[in-house]
N, C-alpha and C positions, 0 to 999 in steps of 0.2 A: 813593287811595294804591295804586293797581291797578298800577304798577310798581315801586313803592319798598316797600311794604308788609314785605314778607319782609326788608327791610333797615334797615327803621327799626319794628319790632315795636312797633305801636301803644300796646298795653296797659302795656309798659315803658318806649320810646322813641322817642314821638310824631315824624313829622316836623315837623322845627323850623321851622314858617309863620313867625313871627314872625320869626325870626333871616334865613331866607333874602328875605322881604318886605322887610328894612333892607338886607339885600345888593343886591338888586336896584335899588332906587331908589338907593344911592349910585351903582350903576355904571352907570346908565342917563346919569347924571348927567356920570360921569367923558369925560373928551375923548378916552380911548384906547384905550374901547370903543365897541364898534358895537353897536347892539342892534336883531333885527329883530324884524318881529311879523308872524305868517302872518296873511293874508288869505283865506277859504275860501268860494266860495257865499256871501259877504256876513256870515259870523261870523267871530273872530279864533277860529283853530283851532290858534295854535303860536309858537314862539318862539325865537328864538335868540342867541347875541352872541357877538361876537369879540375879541380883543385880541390884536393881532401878527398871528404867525400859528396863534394857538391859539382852535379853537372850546368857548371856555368852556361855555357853556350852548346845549341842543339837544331838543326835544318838540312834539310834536302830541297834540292833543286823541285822548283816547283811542277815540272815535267815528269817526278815521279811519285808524287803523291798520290795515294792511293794502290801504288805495285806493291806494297809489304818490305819496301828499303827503307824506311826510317823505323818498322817496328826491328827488321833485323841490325841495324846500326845501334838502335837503341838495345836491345839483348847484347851486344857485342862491347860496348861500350860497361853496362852491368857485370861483363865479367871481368873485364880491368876492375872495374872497382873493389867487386867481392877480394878476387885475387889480391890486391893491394891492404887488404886486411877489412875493408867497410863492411858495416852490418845493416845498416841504414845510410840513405843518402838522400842527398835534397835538392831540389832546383827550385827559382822563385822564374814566374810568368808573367805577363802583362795581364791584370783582371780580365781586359775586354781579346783579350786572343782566345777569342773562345775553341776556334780550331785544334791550339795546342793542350788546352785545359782538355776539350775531349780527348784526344789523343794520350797525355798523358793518365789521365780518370781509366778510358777504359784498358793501360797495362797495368793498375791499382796504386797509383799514385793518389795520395787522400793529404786535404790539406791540409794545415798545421793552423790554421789562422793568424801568421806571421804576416805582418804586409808592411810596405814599403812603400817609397817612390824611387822615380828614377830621376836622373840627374839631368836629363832631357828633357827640356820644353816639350809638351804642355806639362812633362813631369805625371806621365801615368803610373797610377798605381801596380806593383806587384805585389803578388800570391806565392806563400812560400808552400811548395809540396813536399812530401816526404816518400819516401818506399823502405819499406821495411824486404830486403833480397832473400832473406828465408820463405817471406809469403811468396816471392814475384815465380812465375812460372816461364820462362823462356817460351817462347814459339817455336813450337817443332814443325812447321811448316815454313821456315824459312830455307 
């Protein structure tokens, strides 16, 4: 829980494995999601999926945070999209993850002031971002 932790306060507000494990297998399932799985050095290191043009779910193994595999999964993933026809695309984030708000901010994800909660006790808020893929500049050092 090294990035969720401080958001889902274990002792009170386990994260919900269970609940999101039955999520996951429905929408792997479903026709109008895309689901990837990062390949790393020969271990699965990451995971993503799309629907539209919104990047539902997005993470790397916490072992490689900081080597440049999530900015590159994340460019690689942007090209399905464009490809797929999107001009813009969206993801919503937990307020308090601030790790992934910087992460997404500095590839020029700016945000919409869209916000939600989530269906999850304690029920934290999400941030809706956008990118516009005309601006975004891929990493040529991947």
């Amino acid at each position: 829980m090294r990035g969720l932790g401080h958001i889902f306060p274990q002792e009170d507000y386990p994260f919900p494995r269970d609940q999101i494990h039955a999520r996951w297998i429905a929408e792997i399932a479903h026709p109008d999601i895309d689901v990837y799985v990062v390949e790393h050095t020969g271990v699965i290191s990451g995971f993503a999926a799309t629907r539209g043009n919104e990047l539902l779910h997005f993470g790397t193994a916490v072992d490689t945070w900081g080597t440049g595999l999530a900015v590159a999964v994340h460019d690689e993933i942007l090209v399905h999209l464009a490809a797929a026809g999107h001009s813009l695309v969206r993801l919503r984030v937990f307020e308090e993850n601030h790790r992934a708000i910087s992460f997404y901010r500095k590839l020029g994800w700016r945000p919409t002031g869209a916000r939600s909660t989530t269906s999850f006790p304690p029920h934290p808020v999400l941030v809706e971002y956008e990118l516009s893929l005309g601006d975004h500049e891929p990493n040529p050092n991947r």
